[in-house]
N, C-alpha and C positions, 0 to 999 in steps of 0.2 A: 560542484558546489561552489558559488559565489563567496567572496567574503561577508558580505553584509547580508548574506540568506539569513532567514529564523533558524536554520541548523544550525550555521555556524555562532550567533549570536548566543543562541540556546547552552551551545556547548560552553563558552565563555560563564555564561550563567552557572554553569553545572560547575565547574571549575570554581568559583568563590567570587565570582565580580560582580558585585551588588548593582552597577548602573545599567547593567545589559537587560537585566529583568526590565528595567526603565525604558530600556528602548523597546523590548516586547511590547508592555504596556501602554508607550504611547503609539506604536505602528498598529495596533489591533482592536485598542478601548471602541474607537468609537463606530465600529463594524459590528464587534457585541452587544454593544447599548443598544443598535437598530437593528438589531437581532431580539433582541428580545423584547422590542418593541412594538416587532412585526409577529409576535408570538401573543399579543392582545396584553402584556405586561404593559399596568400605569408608569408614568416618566420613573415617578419618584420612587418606586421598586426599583426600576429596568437599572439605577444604578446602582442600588444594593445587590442586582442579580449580576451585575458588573461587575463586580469585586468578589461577589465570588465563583461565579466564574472564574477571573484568574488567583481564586484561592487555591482553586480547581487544580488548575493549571501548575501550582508550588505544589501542593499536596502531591500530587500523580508526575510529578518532575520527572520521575524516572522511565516513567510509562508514556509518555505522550507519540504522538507519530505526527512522520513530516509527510506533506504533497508535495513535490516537485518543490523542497527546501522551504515550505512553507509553515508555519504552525497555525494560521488562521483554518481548516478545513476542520483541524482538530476542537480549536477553540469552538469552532460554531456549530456542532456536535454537542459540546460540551453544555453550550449557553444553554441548547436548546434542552437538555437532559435539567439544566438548572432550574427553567424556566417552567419544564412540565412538574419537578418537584413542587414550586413553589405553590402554583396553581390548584397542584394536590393537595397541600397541608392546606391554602386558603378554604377549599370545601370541607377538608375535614373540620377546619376550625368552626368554619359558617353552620354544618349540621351540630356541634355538639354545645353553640350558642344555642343553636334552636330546642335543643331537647331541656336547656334551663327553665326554668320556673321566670313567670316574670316578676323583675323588684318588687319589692313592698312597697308600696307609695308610703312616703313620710313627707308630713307634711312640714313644707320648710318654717321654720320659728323667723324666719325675715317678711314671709307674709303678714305672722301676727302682729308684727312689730309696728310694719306698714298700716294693718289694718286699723291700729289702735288710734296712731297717728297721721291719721290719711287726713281724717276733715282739719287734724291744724296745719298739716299740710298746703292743701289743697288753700284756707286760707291765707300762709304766710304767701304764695305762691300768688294769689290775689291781688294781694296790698303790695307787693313786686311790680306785679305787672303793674298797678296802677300809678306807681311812683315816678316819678320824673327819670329817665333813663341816668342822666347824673349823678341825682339819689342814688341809684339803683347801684352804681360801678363804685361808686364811692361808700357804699354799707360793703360790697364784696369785696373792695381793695381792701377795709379797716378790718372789716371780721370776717374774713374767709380766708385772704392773701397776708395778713400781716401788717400790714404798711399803717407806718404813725400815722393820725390825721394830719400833719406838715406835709409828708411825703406826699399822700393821694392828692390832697388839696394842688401840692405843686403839679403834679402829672396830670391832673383834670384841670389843670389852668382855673383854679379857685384860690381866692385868700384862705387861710388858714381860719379868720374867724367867720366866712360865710361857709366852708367845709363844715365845722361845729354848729351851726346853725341847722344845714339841714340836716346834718346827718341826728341831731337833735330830735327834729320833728318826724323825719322817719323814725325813728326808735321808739318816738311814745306812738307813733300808727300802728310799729307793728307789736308793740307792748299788750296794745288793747288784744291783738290775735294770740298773741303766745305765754303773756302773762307777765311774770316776775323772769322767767330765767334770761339769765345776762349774754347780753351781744359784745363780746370783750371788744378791745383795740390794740391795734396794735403789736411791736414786740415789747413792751414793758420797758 
């Protein structure tokens, strides 16, 4: 037996040295991950079944067996016992989905909301699109983003009093579509 064999390592293990399990773990991980990947296991399982695999492996510490000072023959035994578990419970879960009732359709209250408000919608949405893209960044920087009319005015390279201006006239456009309720400005 080698010094650096998985017995002797093992043994270290067994004895209380928390790093040696580290060296099991990285000499072996990525033999099991494609192990159980050649087992038809998707990626994002194969390294949950990774891990426990070498859950496996603490659990049964006292039981394991070595090849020719190896513990990988054991592990990939083990992955594959893991692998067919999982497999297992995946159909059992998948038949006792199927034997459920299907949901009650309920109907989402964000439709009706939609539906109430679709045609002023679909108008504010209108008078948008037909605005001058300028208009258009400067009503969303004032009352969507926040920004004082100084501020947008400065970032859209506008004066302050031609910023008030349109954003003026767009507001009574889109007055006429959506009414009285107010397009605020601003942070106050």
């Amino acid at each position: 037996m080698t010094d650096d064999s998985d017995e002797s390592v093992w043994q270290r293990v067994r004895s209380g040295d928390a790093s040696a399990y580290g060296t099991i773990w990285r000499r072996h991980r990525d033999r099991v991950f494609r192990h159980h990947l050649t087992c038809g296991t998707p990626a994002s399982d194969a390294e949950d079944l990774t891990a426990a695999t070498f859950l496996e492996l603490w659990r049964r510490r006292d039981a394991v067996r070595f090849v020719d000072g190896s513990l990988l023959p054991w592990l990939i035994v083990t992955a594959h016992n893991v692998s067919r578990n999982a497999a297992r419970a995946r159909r059992r879960y998948h038949r006792f989905l199927a034997t459920l009732p299907p949901p009650a359709q309920i109907r989402d209250h964000a439709d009706e909301v939609v539906d109430e408000h679709d045609e002023r919608h679909a108008a504010v949405r209108e008078a948008m699109a037909a605005a001058r893209p300028t208009d258009a960044r400067l009503l969303a920087m004032t009352a969507v983003e926040g920004f004082t009319v100084r501020e947008a005015a400065a970032a859209l390279g506008l004066s302050e009093s031609a910023a008030k201006m349109r954003l003026s006239r767009l507001r009574s456009s889109l007055r006429a579509v959506i009414g009285d309720q107010p397009l605020t400005e601003g942070r106050s």
